[in-house]
PDB file as gemmi writes it, atoms N, CA and C in Angstrom:
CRYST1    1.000    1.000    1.000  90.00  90.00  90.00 P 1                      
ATOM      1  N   UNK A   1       2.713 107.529   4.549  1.00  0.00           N  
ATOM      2  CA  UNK A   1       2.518 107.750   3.135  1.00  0.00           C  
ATOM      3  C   UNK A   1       3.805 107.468   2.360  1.00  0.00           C  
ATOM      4  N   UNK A   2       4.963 107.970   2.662  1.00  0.00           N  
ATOM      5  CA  UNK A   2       6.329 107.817   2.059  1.00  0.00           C  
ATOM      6  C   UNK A   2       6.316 106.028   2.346  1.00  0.00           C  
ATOM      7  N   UNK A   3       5.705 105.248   2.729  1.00  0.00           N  
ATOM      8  CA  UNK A   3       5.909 103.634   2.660  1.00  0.00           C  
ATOM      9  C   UNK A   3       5.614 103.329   1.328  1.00  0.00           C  
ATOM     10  N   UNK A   4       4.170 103.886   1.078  1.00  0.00           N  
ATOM     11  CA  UNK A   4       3.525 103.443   0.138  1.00  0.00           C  
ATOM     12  C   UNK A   4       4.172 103.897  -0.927  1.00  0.00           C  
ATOM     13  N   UNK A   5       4.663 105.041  -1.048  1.00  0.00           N  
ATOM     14  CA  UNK A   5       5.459 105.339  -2.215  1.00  0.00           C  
ATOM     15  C   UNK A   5       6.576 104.793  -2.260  1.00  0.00           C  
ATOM     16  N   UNK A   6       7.240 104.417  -1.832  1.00  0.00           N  
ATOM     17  CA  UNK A   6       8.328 103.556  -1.360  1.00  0.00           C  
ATOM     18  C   UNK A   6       8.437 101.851  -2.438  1.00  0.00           C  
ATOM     19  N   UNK A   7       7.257 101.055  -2.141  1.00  0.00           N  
ATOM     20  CA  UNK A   7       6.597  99.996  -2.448  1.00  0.00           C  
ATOM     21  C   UNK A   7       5.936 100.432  -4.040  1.00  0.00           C  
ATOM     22  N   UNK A   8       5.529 101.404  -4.488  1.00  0.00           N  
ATOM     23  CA  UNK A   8       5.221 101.771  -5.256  1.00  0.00           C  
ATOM     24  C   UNK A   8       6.045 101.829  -6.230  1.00  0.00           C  
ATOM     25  N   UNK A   9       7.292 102.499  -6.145  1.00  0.00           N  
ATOM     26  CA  UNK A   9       8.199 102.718  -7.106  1.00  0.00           C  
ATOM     27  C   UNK A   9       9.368 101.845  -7.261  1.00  0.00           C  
ATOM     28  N   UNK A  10       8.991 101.092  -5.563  1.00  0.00           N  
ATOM     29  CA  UNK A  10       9.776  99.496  -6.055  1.00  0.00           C  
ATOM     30  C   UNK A  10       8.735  98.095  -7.201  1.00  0.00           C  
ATOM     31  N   UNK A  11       7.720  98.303  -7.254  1.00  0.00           N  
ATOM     32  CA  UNK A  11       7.020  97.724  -8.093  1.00  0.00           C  
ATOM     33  C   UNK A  11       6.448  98.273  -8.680  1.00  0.00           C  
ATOM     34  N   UNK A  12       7.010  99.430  -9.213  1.00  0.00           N  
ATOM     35  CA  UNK A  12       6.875  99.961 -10.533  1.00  0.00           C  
ATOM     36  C   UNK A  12       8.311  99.732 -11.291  1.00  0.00           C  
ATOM     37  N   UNK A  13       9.078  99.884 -10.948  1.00  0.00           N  
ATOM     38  CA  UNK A  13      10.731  99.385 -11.450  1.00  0.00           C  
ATOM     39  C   UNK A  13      10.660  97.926 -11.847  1.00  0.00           C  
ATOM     40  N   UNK A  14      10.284  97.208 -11.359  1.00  0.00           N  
ATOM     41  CA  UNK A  14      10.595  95.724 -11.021  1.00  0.00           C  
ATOM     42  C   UNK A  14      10.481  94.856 -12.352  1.00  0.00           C  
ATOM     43  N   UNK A  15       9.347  95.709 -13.771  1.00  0.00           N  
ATOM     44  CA  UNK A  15       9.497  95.176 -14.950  1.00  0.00           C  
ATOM     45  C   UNK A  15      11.122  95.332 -15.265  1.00  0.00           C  
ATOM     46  N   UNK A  16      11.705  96.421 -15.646  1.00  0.00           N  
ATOM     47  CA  UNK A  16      12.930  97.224 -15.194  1.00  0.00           C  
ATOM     48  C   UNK A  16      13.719  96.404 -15.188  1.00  0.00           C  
ATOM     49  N   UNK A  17      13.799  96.188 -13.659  1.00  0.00           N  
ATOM     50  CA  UNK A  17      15.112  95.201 -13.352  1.00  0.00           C  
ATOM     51  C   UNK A  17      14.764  93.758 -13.899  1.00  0.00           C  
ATOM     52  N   UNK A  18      13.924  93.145 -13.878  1.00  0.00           N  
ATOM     53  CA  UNK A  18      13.718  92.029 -15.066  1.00  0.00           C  
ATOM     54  C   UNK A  18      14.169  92.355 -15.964  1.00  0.00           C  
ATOM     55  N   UNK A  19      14.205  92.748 -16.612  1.00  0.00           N  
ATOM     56  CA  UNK A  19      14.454  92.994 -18.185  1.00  0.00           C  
ATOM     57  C   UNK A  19      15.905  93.022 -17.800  1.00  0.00           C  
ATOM     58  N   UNK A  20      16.799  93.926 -17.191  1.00  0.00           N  
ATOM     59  CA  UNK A  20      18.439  93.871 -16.883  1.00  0.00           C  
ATOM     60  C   UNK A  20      18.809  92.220 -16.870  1.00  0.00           C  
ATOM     61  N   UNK A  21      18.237  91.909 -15.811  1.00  0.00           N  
ATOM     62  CA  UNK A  21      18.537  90.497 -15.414  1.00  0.00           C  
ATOM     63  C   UNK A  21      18.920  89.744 -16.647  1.00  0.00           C  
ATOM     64  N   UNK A  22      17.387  89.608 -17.632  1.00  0.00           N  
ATOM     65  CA  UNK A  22      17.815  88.892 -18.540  1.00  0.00           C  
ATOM     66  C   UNK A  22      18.293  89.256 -19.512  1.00  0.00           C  
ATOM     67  N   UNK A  23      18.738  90.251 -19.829  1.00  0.00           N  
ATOM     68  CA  UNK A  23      19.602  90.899 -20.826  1.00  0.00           C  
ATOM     69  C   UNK A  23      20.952  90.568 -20.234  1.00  0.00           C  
ATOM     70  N   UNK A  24      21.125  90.560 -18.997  1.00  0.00           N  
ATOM     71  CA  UNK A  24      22.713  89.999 -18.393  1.00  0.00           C  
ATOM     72  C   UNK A  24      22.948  88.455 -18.628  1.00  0.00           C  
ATOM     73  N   UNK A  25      21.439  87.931 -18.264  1.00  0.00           N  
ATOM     74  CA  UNK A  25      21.712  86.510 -18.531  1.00  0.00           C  
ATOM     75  C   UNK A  25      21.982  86.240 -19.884  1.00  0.00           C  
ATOM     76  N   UNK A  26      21.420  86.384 -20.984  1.00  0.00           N  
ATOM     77  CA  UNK A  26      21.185  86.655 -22.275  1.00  0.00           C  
ATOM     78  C   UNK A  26      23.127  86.626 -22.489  1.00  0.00           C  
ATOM     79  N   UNK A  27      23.419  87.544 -22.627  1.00  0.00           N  
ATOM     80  CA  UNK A  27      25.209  88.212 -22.977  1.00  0.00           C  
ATOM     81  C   UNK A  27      26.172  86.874 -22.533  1.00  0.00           C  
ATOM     82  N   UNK A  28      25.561  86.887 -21.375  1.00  0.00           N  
ATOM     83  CA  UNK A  28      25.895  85.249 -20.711  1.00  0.00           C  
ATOM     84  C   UNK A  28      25.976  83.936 -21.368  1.00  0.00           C  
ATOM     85  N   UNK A  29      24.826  83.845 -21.578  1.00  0.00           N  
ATOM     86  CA  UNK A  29      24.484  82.842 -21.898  1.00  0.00           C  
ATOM     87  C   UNK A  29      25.350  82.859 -23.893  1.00  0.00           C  
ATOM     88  N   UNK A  30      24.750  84.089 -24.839  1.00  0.00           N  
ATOM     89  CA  UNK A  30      25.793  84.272 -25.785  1.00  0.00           C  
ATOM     90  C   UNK A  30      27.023  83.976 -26.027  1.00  0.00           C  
ATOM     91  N   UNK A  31      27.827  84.849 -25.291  1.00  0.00           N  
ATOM     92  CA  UNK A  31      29.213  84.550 -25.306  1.00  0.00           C  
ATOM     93  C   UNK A  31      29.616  83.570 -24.563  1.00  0.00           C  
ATOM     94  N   UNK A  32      28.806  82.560 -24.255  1.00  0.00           N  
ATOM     95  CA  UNK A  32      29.531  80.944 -23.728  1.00  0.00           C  
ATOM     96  C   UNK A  32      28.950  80.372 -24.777  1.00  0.00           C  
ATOM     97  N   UNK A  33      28.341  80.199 -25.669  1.00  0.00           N  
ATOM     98  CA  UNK A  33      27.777  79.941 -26.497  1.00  0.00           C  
ATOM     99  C   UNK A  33      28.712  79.894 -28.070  1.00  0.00           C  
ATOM    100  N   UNK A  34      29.530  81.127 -27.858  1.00  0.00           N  
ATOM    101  CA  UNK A  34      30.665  81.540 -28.962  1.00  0.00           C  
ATOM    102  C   UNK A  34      31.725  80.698 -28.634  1.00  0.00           C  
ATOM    103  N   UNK A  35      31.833  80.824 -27.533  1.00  0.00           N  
ATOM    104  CA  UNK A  35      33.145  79.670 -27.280  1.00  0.00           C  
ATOM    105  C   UNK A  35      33.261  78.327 -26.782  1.00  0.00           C  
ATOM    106  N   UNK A  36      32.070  77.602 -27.575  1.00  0.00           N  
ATOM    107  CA  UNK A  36      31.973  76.394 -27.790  1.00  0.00           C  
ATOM    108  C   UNK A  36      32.431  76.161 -29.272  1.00  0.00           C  
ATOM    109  N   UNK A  37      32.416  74.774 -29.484  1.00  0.00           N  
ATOM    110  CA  UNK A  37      33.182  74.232 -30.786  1.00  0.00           C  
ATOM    111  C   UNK A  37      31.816  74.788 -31.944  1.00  0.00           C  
ATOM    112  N   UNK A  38      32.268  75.003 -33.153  1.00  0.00           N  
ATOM    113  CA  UNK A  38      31.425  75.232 -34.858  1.00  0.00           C  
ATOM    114  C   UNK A  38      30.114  74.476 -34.174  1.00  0.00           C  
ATOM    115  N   UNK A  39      29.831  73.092 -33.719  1.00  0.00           N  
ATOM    116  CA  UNK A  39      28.538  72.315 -33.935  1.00  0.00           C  
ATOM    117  C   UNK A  39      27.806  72.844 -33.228  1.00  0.00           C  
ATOM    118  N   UNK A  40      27.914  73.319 -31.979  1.00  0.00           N  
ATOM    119  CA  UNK A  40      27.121  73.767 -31.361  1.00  0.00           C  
ATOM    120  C   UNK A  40      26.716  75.651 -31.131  1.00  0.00           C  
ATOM    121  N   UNK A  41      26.852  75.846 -32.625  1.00  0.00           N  
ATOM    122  CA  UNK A  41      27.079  77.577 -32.346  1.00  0.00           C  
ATOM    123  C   UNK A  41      25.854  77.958 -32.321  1.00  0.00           C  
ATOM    124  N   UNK A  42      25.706  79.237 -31.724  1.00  0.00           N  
ATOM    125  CA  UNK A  42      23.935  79.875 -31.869  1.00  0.00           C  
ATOM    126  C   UNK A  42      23.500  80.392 -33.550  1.00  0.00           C  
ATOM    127  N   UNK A  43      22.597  80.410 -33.487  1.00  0.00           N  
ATOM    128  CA  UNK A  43      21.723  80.827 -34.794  1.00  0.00           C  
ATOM    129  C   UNK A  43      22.233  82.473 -34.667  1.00  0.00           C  
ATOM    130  N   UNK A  44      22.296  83.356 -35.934  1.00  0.00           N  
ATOM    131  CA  UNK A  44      22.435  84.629 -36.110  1.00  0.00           C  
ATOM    132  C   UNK A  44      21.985  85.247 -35.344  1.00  0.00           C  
ATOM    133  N   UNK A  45      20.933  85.024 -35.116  1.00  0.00           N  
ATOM    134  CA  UNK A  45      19.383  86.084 -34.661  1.00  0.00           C  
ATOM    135  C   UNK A  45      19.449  86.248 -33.408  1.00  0.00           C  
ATOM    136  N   UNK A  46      20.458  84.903 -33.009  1.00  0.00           N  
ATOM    137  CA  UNK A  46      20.476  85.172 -31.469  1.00  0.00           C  
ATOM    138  C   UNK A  46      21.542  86.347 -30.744  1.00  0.00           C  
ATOM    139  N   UNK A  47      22.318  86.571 -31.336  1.00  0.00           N  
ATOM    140  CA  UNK A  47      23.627  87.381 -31.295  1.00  0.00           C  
ATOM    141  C   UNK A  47      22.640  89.005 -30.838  1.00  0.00           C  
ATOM    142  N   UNK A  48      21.360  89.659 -30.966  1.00  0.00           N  
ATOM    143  CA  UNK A  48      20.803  90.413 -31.320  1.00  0.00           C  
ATOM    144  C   UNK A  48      20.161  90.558 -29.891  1.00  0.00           C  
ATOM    145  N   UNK A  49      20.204  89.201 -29.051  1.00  0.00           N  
ATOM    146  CA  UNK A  49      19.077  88.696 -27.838  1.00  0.00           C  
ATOM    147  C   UNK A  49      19.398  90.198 -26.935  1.00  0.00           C  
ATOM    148  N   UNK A  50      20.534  90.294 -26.315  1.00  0.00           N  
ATOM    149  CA  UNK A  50      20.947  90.241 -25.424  1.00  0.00           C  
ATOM    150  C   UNK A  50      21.017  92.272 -25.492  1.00  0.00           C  
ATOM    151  N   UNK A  51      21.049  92.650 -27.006  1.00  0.00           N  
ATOM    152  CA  UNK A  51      21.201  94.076 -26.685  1.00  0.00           C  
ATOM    153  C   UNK A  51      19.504  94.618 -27.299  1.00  0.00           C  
ATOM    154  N   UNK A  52      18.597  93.828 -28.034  1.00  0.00           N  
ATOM    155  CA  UNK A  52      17.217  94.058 -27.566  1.00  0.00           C  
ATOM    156  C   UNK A  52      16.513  94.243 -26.141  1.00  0.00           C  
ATOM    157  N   UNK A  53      17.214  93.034 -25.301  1.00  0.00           N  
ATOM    158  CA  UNK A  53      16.638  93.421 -23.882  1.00  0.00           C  
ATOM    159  C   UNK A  53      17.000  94.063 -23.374  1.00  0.00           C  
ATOM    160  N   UNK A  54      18.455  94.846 -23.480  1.00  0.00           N  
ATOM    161  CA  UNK A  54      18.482  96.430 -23.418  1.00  0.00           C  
ATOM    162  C   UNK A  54      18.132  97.046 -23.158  1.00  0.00           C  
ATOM    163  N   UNK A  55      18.064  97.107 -25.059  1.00  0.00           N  
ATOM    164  CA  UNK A  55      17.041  98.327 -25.554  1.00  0.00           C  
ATOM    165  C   UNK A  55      15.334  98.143 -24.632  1.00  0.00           C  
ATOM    166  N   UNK A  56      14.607  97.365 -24.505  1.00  0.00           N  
ATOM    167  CA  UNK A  56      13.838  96.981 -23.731  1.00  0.00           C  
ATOM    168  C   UNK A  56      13.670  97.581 -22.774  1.00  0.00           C  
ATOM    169  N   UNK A  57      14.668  96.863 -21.630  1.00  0.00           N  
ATOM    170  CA  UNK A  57      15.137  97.894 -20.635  1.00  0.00           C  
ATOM    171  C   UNK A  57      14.929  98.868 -19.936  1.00  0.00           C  
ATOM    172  N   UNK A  58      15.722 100.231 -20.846  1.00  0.00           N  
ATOM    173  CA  UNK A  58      15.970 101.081 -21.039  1.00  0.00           C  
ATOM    174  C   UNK A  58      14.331 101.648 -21.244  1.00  0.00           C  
ATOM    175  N   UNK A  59      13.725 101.511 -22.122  1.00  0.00           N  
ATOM    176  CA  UNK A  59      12.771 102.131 -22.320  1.00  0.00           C  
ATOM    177  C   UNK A  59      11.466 101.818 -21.247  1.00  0.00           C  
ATOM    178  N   UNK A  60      11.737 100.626 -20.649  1.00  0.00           N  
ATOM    179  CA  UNK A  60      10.614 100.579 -19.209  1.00  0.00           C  
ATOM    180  C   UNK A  60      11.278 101.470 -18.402  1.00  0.00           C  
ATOM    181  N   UNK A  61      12.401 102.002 -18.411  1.00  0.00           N  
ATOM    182  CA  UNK A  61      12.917 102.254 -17.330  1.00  0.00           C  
ATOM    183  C   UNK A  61      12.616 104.048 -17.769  1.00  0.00           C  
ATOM    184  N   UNK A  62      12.660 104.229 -18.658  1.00  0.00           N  
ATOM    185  CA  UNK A  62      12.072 105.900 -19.036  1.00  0.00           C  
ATOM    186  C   UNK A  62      10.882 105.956 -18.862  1.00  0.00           C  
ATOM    187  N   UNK A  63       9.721 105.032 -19.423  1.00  0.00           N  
ATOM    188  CA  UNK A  63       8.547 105.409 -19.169  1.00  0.00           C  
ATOM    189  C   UNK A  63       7.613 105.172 -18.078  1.00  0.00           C  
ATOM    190  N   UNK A  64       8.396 104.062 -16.853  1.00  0.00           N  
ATOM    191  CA  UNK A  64       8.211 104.376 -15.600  1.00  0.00           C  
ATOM    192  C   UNK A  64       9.320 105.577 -14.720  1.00  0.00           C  
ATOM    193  N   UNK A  65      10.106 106.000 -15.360  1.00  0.00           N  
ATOM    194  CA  UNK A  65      10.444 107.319 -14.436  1.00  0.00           C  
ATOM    195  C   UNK A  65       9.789 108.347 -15.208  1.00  0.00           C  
ATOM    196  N   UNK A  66       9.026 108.616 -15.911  1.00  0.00           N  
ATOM    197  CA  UNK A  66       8.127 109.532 -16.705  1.00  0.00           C  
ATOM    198  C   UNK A  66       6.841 109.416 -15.980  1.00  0.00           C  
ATOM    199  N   UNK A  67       6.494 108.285 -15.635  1.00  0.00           N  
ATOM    200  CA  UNK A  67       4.755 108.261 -14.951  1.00  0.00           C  
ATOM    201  C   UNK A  67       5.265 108.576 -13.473  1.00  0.00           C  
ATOM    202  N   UNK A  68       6.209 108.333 -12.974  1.00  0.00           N  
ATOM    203  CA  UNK A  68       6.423 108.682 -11.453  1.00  0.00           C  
ATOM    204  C   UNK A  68       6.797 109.952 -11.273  1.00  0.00           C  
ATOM    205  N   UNK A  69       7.397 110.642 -12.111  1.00  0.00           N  
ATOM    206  CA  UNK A  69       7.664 112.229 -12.171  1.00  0.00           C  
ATOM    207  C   UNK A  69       6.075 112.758 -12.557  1.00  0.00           C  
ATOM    208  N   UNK A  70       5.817 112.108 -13.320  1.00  0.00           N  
ATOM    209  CA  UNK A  70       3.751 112.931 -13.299  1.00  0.00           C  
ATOM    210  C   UNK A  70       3.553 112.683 -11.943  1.00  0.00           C  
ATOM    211  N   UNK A  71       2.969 111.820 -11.706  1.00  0.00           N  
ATOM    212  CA  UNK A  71       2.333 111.274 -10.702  1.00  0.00           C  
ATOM    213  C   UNK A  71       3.045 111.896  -9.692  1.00  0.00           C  
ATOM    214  N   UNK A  72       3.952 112.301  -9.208  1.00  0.00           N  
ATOM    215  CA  UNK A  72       4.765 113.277  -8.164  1.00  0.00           C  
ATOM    216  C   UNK A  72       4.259 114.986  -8.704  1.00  0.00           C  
ATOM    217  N   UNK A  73       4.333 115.269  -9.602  1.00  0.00           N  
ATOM    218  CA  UNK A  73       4.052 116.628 -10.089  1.00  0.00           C  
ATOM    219  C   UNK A  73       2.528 117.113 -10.190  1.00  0.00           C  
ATOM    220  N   UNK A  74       1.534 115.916 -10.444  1.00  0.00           N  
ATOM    221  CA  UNK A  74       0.396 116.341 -10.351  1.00  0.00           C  
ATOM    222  C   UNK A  74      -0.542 114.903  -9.178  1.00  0.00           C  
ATOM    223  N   UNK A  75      -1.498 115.796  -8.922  1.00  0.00           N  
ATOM    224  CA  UNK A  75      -2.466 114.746  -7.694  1.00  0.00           C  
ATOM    225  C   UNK A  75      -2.823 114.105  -8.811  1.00  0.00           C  
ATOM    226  N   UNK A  76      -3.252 113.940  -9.439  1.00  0.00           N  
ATOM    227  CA  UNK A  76      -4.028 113.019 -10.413  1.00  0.00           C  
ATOM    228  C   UNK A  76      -4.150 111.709 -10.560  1.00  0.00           C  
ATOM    229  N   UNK A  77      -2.378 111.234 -10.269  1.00  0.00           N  
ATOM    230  CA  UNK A  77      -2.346 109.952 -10.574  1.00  0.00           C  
ATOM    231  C   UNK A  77      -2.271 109.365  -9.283  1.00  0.00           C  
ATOM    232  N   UNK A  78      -2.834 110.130  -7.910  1.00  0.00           N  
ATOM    233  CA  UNK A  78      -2.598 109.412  -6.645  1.00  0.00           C  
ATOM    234  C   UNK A  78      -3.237 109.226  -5.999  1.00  0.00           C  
ATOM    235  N   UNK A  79      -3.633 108.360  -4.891  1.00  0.00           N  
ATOM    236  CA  UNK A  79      -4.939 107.780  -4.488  1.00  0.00           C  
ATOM    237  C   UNK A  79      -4.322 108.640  -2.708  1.00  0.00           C  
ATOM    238  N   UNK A  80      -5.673 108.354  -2.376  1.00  0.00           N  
ATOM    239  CA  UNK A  80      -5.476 109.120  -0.723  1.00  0.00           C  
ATOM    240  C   UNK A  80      -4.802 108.714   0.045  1.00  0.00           C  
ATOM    241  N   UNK A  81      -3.904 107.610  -0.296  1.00  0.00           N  
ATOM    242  CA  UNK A  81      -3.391 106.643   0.856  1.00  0.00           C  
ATOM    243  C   UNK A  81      -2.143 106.563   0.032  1.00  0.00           C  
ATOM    244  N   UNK A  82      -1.880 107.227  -1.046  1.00  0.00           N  
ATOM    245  CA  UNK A  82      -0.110 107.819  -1.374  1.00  0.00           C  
ATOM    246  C   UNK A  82      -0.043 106.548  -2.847  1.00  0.00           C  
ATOM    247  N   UNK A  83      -0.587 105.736  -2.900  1.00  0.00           N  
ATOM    248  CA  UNK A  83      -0.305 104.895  -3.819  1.00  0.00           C  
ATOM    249  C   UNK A  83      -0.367 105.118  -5.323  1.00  0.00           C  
ATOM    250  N   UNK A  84       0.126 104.877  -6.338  1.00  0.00           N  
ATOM    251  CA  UNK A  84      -0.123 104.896  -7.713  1.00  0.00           C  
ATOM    252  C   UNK A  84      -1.715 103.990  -8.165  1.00  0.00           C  
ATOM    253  N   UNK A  85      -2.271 105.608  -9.043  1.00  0.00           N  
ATOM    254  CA  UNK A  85      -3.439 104.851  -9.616  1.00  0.00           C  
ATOM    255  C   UNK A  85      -2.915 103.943 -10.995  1.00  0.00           C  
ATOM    256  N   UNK A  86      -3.877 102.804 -11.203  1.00  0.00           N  
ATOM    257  CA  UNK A  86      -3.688 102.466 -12.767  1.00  0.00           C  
ATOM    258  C   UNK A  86      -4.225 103.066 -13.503  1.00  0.00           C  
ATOM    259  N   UNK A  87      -4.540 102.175 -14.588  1.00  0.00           N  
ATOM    260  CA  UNK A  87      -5.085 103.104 -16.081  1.00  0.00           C  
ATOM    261  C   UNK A  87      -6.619 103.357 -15.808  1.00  0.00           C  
ATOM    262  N   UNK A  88      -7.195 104.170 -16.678  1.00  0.00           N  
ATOM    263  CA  UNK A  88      -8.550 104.198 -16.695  1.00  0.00           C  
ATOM    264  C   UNK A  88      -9.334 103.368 -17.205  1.00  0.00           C  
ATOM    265  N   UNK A  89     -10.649 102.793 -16.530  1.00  0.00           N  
ATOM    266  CA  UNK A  89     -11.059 101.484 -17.163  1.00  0.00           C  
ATOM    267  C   UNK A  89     -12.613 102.109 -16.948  1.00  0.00           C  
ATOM    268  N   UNK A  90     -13.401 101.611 -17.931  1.00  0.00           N  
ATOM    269  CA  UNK A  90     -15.077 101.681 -17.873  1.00  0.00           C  
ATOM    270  C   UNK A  90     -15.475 101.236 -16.414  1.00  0.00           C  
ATOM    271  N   UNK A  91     -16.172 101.652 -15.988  1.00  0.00           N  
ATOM    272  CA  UNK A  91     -16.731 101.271 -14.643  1.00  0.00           C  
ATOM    273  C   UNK A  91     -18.372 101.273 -14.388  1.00  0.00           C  
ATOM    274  N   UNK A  92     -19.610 101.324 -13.497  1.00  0.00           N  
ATOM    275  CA  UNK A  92     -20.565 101.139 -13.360  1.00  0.00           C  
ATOM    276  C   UNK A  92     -20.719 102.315 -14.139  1.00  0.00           C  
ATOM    277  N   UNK A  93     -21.757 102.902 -15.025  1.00  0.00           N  
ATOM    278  CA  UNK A  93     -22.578 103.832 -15.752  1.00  0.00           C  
ATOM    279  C   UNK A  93     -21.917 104.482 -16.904  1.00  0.00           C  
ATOM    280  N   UNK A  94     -20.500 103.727 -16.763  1.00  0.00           N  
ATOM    281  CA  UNK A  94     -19.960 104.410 -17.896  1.00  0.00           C  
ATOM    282  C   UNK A  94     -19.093 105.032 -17.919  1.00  0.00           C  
ATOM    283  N   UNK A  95     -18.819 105.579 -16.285  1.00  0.00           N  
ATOM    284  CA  UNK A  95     -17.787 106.384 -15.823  1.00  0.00           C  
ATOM    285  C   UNK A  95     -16.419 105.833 -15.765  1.00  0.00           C  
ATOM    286  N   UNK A  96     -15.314 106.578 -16.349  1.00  0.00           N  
ATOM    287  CA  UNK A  96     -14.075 105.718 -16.014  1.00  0.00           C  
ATOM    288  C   UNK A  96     -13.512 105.918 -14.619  1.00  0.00           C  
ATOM    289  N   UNK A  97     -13.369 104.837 -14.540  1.00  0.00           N  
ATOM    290  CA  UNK A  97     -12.689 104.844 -13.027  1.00  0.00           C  
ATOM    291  C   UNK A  97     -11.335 104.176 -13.102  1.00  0.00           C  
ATOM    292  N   UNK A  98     -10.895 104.564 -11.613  1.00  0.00           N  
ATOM    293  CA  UNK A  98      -9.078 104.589 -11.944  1.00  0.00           C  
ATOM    294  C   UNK A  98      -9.376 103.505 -10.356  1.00  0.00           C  
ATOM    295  N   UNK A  99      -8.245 102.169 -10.486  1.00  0.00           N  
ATOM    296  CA  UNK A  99      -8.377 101.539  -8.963  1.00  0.00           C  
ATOM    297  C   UNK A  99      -6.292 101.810  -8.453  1.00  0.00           C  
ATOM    298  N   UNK A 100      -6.356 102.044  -7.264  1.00  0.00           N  
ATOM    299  CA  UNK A 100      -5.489 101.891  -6.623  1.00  0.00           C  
ATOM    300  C   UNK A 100      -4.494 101.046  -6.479  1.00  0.00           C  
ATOM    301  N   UNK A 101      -3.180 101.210  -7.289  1.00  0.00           N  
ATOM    302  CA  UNK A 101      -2.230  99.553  -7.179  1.00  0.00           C  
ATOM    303  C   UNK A 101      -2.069  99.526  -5.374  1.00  0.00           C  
ATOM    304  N   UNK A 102      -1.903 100.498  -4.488  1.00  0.00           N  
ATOM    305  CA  UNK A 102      -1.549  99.598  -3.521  1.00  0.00           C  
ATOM    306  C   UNK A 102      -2.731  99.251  -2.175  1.00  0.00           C  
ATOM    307  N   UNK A 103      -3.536 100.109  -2.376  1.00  0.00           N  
ATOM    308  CA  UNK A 103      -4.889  99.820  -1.300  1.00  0.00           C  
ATOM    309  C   UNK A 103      -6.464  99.108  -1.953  1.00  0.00           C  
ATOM    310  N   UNK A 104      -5.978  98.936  -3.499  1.00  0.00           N  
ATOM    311  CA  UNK A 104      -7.714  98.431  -4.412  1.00  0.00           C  
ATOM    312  C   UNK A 104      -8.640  99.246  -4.659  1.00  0.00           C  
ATOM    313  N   UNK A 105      -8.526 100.640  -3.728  1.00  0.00           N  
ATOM    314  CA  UNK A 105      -9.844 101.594  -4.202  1.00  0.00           C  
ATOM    315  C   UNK A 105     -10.419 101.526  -5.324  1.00  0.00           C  
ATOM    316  N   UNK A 106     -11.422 102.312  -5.525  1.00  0.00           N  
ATOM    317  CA  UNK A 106     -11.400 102.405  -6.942  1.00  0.00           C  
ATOM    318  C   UNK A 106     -12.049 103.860  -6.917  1.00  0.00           C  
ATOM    319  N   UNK A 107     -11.389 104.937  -7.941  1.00  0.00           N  
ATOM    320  CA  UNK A 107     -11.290 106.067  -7.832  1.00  0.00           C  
ATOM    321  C   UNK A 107     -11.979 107.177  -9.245  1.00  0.00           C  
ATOM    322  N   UNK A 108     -12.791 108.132  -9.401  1.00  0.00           N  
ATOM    323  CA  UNK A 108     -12.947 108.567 -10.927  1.00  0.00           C  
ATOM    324  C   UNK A 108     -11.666 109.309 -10.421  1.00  0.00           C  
ATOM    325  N   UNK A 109     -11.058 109.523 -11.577  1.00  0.00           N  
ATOM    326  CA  UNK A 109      -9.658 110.279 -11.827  1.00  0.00           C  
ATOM    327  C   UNK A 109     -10.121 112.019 -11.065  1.00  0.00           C  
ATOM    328  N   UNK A 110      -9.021 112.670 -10.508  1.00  0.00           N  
ATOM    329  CA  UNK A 110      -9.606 113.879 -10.276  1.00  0.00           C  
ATOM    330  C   UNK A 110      -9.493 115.023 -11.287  1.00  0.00           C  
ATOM    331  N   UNK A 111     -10.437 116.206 -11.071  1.00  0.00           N  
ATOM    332  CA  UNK A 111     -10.330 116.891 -12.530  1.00  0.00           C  
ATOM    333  C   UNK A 111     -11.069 116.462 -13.424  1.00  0.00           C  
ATOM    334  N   UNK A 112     -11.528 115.209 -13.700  1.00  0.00           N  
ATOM    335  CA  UNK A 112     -12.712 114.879 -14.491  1.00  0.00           C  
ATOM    336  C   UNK A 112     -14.234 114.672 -14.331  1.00  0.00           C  
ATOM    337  N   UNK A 113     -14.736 114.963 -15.084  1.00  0.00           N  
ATOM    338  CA  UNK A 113     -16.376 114.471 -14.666  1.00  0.00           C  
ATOM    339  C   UNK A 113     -16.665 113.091 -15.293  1.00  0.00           C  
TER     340      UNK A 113                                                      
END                                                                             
């Protein structure tokens, strides 16, 4: 079970570290950009790139350690085989059902009718 959670919270991060990446590349790519000659300088707007993806960031990175602290604190968000459920989606009769990111189940949420 600790695998699956394992795999879980490495691809739950993984928007996360994308977003770093190119916010590093971004700063990168900026400040070589500044120290080229007047003709080839960046547009204003771009100066802005690099601490949006940040900010970006930062905030995948709170609201996936916010769903993994639920999902650790209550059964709700976890399937029998340790994995993170997704969102709730309409399913046969109407019922919402929740499917399994790492085994496909497909689950009604528990606690609900």
């Amino acid at each position: 079970m600790q695998d699956r959670w394992d795999w879980s919270v490495a691809r739950a991060y993984a928007p996360t570290a994308a977003a770093l990446a190119a916010a590093f590349v971004a700063s990168l790519a900026v400040s070589q950009a500044r120290a080229q000659p007047v003709s080839a300088a960046t547009p204003a707007g771009w100066d802005w790139t690099p601490y949006a993806l940040f900010v970006l960031a930062g905030a995948l990175g709170l609201w996936t350690t916010a769903r993994l602290w639920r999902a650790r604190r209550t059964a709700d968000l976890l399937c029998r085989c340790g994995g993170l459920l997704g969102p709730e989606r309409p399913g046969r009769g109407g019922e919402l059902r929740c499917v399994c990111r790492a085994c496909g189940r497909s689950w009604r949420r528990r606690g609900r009718v």
